[in-house]
C-alpha positions in Angstrom: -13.2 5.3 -9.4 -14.6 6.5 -6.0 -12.1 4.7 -4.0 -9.3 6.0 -6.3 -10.1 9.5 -5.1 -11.0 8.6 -1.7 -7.3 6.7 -1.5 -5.7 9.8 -2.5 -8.0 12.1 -0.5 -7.1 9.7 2.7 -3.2 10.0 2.3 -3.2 13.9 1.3 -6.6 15.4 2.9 -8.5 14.3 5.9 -11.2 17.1 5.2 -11.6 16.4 1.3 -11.9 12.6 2.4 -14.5 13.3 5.3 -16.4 15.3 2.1 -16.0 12.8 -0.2 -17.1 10.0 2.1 -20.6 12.1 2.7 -21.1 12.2 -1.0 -20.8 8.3 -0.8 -22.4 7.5 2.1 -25.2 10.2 2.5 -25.6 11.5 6.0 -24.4 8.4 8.2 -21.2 9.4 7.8 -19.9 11.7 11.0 -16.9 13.3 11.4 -16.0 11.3 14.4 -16.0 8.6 11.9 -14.0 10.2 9.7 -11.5 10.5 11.9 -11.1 7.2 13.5 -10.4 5.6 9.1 -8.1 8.5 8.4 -5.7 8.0 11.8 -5.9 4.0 11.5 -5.6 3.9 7.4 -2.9 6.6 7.1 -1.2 5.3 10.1 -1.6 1.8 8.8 -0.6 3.0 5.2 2.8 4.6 6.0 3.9 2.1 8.4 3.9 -0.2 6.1 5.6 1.3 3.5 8.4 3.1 5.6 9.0 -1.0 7.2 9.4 -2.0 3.4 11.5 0.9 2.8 13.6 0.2 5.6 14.1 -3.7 4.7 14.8 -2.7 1.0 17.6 -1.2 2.1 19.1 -3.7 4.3 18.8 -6.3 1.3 20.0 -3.7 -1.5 23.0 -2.9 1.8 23.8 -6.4 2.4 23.4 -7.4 -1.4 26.1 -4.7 -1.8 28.6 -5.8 1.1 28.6 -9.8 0.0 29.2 -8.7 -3.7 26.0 -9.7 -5.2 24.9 -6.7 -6.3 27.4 -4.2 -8.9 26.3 -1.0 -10.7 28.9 -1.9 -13.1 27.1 -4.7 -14.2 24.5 -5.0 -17.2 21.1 -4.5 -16.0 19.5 -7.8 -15.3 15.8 -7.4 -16.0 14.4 -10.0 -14.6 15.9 -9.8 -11.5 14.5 -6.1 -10.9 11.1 -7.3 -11.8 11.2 -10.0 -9.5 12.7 -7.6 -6.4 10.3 -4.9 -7.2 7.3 -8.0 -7.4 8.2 -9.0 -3.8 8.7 -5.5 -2.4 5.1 -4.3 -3.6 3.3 -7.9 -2.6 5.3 -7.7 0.5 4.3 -4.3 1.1 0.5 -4.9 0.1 0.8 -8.2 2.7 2.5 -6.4 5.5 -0.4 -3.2 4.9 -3.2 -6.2 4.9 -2.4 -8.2 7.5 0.1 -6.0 9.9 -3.2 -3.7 10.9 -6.1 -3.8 12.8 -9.0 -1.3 11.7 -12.0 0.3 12.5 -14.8 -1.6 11.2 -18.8 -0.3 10.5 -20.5 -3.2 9.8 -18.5 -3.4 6.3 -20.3 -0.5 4.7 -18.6 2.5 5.5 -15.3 4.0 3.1 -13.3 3.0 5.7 -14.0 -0.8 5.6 -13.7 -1.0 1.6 -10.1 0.9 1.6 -8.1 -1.2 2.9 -8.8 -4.4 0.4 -9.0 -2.1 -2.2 -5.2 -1.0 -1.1 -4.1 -4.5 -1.0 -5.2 -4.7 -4.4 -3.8 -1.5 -5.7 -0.5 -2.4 -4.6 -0.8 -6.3 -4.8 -1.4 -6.6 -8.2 1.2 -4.5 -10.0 3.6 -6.6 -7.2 2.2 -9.9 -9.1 2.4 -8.2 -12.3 6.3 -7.9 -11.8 6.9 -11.0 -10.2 5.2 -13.1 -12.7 6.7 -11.0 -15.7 10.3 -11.7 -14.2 9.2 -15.5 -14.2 9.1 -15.5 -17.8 12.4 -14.3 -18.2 
């Protein structure tokens, strides 16, 4: 439940995260520390989602112009399940593997939030992709 917070303090409050990562991490943690995960994770965070933003709508755009794509149509179920799959284990991937970030040895906050990102996002992606299989 600790990384839950400290994900939410690291996107909305770089003070509250430094705080929360002392709590954790007793009095290793320094504030030039603090600063070094917040830029490279937040950074790192909304990158990735602003790229997967910006190529969801170039598909949605070009699924529009070539006539795949209707709002008239009935709503096909599967196929949102599937898109919405890719674009979260797409987005997880890009996060994962399209950084580079501070590491402490693998013990600080800022070494076990960005697999526990991937996962966050990753596995509700999976969750849609494989449920729009079964359809």
């Amino acid at each position: 439940m600790y990384l839950f917070k400290a994900l939410f303090f690291l996107l909305f409050s770089k003070e509250r995260f430094g705080d929360h990562a002392k709590q954790i991490m007793g009095n290793e943690y320094d504030i030039e520390r603090r600063d070094i995960e917040v830029k490279g994770l937040r950074a790192g965070f909304w990158f990735s989602l602003l790229t997967t933003i910006v190529i969801l709508v170039f598909v949605l755009s070009v699924g529009f112009w070539v006539g795949k794509l209707d709002l008239q149509e009935e709503i096909n179920w599967v196929s949102i399940f599937n898109f919405f799959g890719a674009a979260l284990t797409g987005w997880a991937t890009l996060f994962a593997l399209g950084n580079k970030f501070e590491t402490y040895g693998g013990k600080a906050i800022g070494d076990l939030l960005p697999p526990f990102i991937f996962k966050v996002i990753f596995v509700p992606g999976l969750f849609c992709l494989l449920l729009g299989a079964l359809g």
